[in-house]
C-alpha positions in Angstrom: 44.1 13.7 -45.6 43.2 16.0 -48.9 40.2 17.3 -48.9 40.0 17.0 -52.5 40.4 13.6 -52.1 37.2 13.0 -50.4 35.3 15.5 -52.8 37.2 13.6 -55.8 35.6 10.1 -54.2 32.4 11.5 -53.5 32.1 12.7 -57.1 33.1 9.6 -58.4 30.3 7.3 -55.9 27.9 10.6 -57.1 28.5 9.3 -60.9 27.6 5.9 -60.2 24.4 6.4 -58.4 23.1 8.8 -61.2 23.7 5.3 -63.5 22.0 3.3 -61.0 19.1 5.3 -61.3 19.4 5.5 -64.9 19.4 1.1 -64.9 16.4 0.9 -62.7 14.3 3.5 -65.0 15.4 1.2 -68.1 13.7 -1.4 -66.2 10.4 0.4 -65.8 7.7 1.2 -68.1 7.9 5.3 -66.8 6.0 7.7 -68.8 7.9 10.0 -71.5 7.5 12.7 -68.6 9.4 10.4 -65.7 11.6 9.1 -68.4 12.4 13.1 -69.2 12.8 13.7 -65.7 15.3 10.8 -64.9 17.5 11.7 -67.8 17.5 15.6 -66.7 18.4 14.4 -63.6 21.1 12.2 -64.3 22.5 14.5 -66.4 22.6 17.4 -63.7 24.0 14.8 -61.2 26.8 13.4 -63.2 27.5 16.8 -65.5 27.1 19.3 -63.1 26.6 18.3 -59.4 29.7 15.9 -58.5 32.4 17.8 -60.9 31.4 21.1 -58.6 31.3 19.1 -55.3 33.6 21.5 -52.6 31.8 20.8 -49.7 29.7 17.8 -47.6 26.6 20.1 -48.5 27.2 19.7 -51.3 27.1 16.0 -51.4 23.9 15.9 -49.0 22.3 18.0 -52.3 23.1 15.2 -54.8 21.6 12.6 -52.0 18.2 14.6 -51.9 18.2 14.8 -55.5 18.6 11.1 -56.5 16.8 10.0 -53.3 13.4 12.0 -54.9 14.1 11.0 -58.2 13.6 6.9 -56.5 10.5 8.0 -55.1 8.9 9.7 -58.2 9.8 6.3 -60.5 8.3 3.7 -57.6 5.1 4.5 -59.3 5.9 3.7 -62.3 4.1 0.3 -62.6 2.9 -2.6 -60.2 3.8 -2.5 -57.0 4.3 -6.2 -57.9 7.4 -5.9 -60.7 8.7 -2.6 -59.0 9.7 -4.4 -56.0 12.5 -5.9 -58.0 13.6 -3.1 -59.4 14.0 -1.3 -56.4 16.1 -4.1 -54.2 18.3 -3.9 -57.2 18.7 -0.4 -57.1 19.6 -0.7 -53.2 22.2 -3.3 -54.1 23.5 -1.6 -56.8 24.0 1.8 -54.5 25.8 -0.4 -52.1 28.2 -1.5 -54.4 28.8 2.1 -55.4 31.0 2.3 -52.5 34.6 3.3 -53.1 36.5 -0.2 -51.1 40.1 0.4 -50.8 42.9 -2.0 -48.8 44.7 1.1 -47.5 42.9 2.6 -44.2 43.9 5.9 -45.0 42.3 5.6 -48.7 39.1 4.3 -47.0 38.8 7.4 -44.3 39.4 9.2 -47.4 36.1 7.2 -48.8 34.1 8.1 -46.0 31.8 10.9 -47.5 31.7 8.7 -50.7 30.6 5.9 -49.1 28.1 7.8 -46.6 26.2 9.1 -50.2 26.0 5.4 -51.4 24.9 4.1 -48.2 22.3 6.9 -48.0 20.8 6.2 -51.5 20.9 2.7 -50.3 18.1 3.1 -47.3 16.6 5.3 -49.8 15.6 2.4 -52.3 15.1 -0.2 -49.4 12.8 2.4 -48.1 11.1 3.1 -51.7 11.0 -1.1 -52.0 9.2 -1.5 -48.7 6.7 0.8 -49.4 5.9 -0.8 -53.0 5.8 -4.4 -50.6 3.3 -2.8 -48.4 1.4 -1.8 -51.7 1.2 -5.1 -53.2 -1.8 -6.8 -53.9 -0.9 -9.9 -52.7 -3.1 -12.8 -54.2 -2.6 -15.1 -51.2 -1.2 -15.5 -47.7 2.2 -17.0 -48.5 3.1 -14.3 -51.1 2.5 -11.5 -48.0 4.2 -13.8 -45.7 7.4 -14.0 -48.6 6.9 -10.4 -48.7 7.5 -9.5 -44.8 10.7 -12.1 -45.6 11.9 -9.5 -47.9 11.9 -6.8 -45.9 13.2 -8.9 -42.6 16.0 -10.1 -45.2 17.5 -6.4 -46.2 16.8 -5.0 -43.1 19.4 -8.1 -41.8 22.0 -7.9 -44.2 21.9 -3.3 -44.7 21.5 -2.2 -41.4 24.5 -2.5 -39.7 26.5 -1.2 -42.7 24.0 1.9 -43.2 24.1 2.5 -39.9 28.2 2.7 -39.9 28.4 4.6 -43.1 25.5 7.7 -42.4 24.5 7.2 -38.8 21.6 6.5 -36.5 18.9 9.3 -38.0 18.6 7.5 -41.3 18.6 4.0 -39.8 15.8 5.4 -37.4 13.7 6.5 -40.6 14.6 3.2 -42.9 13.5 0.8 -39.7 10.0 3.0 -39.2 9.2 2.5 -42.7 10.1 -1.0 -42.2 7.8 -1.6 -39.1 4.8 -0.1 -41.1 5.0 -1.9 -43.7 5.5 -5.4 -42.0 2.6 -4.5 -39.7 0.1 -3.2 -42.8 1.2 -6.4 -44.8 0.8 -9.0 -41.5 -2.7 -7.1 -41.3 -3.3 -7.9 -44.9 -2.5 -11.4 -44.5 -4.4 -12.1 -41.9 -7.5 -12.2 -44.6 -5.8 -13.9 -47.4 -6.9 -17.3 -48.2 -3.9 -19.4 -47.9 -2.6 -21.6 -51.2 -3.0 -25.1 -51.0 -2.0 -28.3 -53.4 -5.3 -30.0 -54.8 -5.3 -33.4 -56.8 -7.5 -34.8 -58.9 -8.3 -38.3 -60.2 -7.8 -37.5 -63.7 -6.8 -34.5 -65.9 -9.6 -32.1 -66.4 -10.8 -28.8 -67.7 -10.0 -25.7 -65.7 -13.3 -24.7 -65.6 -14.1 -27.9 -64.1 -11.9 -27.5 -61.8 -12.8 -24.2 -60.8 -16.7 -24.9 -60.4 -15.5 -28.1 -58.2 -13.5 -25.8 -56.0 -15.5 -22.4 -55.4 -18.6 -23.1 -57.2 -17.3 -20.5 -60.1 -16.0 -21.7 -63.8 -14.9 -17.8 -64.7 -11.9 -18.9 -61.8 -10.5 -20.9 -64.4 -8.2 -18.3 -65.5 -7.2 -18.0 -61.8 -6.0 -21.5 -61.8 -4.2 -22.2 -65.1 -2.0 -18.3 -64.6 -1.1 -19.9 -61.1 -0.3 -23.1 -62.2 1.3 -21.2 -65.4 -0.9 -24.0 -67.6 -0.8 -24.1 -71.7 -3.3 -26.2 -71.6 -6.5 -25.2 -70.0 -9.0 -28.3 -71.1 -5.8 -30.9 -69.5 -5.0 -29.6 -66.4 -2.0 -31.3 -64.5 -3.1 -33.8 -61.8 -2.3 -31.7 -59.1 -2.0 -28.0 -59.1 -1.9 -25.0 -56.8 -5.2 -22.9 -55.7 -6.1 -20.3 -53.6 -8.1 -22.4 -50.8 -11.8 -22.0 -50.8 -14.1 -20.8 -48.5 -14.7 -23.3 -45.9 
């Protein structure tokens, strides 16, 4: 096996992760600084880093470097419509990975593919902290939230774990297990969502005042029920269950 081969693979995954981060910031609102930041980055990773690549350390120094630059951008807007962003990312990084029929190509692959795995658990990680961010509006949208994390924890860890090892699997399933436990504790105080129906179409306000006593919830009902039509609500709808 060539040595150069592997560095020659590794450059190439190195390339395509700099471009998956480059997708996810187009996706973001980032500031003129992030956006600046991202670009400089890419650029050193795909210009300078993974042509020069002649050594593994080399290729744990492009990991660090695109692994930061996911964390810096998570901020970048609601935890809510960075979520998204960041499974993408992950799946995206996975598919980076250098798949060849011949078994000698794919040992070859190896340090490629340990990179892209890496900078998977990186954005799984970076999308289960903006989950444990979230402020969730009800129960069942923290409850679909600890389904999201359950869900790429089931499908990435075996593979991560082949690709890079049992260090990084270690860190990606701590910051799994904190944020499933802060978002179960979360949910345990969210009012649940619940169908309502009414005898006749009516005003949101209406509505509102009938169900906790307070018309300014209007707005609360018709964004949830995604309503044009405030003054003729549907007959039955969706609301965050009131106090008992």
């Amino acid at each position: 096996m060539a040595l150069d081969d592997r560095y020659a693979l590794a450059a190439i995954a190195a390339q395509s992760l700099a471009a998956v981060l480059q997708a996810a910031a187009a996706r973001l609102p980032l500031t003129a600084a992030q956006s600046q930041s991202v670009k400089r980055t890419v650029f050193a990773v795909s210009a300078v880093m993974a042509p020069a690549i002649t050594a593994a350390t080399d290729v744990a120094a492009i990991g660090t470097v695109l692994a930061t630059a996911a964390a810096t951008i998570r901020g970048a807007a609601a935890a809510t419509d960075v979520a998204p962003v960041l499974y993408n990312a992950a799946t995206a990084s996975f598919q980076a990975t250098p798949t060849f029929s011949s078994p000698a190509r794919t040992q070859q692959a190896a340090l490629a593919r340990m990179l892209a795995e890496c900078l998977e658990a990186a954005w799984l990680g970076q999308a289960f902290v903006s989950e444990a961010q979230t402020d969730f509006g009800d129960r069942q949208a923290a409850i679909a939230a600890r389904a999201r994390i359950a869900g790429a924890m089931d499908t990435s860890l075996d593979r991560i774990a082949a690709a890079t090892g049992q260090a990084v699997v270690d860190v990606l399933g701590s910051v799994a297990r904190t944020a499933t436990t802060h978002i179960a504790t979360v949910a345990a105080d969210l009012k649940p969502i619940v169908s309502v129906q009414t005898a006749k179409s009516s005003p949101s306000t209406a509505i509102a005042f009938a169900l906790y006593g307070d018309p300014s919830r209007a707005t609360e009902l018709v964004a949830r029920n995604k309503v044009a039509t405030p003054l003729f609500m549907p007959r039955n709808i969706d609301a965050l269950a009131p106090e008992s």
